[in-house]
N, C-alpha and C positions, 0 to 999 in steps of 0.2 A: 917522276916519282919523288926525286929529292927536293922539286918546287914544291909538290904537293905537303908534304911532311913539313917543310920551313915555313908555308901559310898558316898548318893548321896552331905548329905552336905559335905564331906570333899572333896569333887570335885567342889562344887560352890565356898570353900573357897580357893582351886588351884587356878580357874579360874579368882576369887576376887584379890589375889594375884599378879597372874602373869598382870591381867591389870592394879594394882598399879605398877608392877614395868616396863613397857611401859611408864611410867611418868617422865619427867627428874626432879631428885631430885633438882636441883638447884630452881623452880619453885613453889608455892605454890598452893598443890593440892586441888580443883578446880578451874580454868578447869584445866583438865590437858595437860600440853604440852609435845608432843609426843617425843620420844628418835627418831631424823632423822640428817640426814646428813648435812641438815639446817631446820630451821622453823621459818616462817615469820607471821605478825599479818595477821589472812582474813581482807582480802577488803583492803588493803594496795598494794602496788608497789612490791614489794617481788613474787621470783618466785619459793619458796618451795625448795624442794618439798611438806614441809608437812605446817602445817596450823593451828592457834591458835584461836580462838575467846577470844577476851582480855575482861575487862581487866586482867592481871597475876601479881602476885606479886612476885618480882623477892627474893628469900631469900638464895640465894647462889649466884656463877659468874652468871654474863649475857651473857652468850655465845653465843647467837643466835643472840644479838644486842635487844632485843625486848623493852628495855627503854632506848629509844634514850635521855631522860633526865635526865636518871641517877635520880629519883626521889625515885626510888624502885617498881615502877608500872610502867609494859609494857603494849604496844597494847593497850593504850588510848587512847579514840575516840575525837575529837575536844576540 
């Protein structure tokens, strides 16, 4: 029983993992924005593929363009 219970967490803690590292480090996790080929703000002009709900706080390169201000915050709303 106590095998069982120390597999199942060290598989939630894989899982836990591997969806932090899904996250592009340049970005301040939460939310996180996804490792894709582009990623544009939701509900913005931008045609992805993939899709952010801001706002993000940029803490490495802005590689995706998402703070068009260069303020250090992407995908800000009005």
């Amino acid at each position: 029983m106590v095998a069982r219970v120390l597999i199942a967490a060290l598989l939630l803690a894989a899982v836990h993992t591997a969806r932090a590292e899904e996250c592009d480090p340049n970005y301040e996790n939460p939310p996180c924005v996804p490792i894709a080929s582009d990623v544009d703000c939701a509900g913005g002009s931008g045609n992805g593929p993939a899709y952010v709900e801001g706002p993000v706080v940029v803490i490495g390169e802005d590689i995706y363009g998402l703070d068009r201000d260069n303020d250090g915050i992407g995908c800000e709303r009005g």
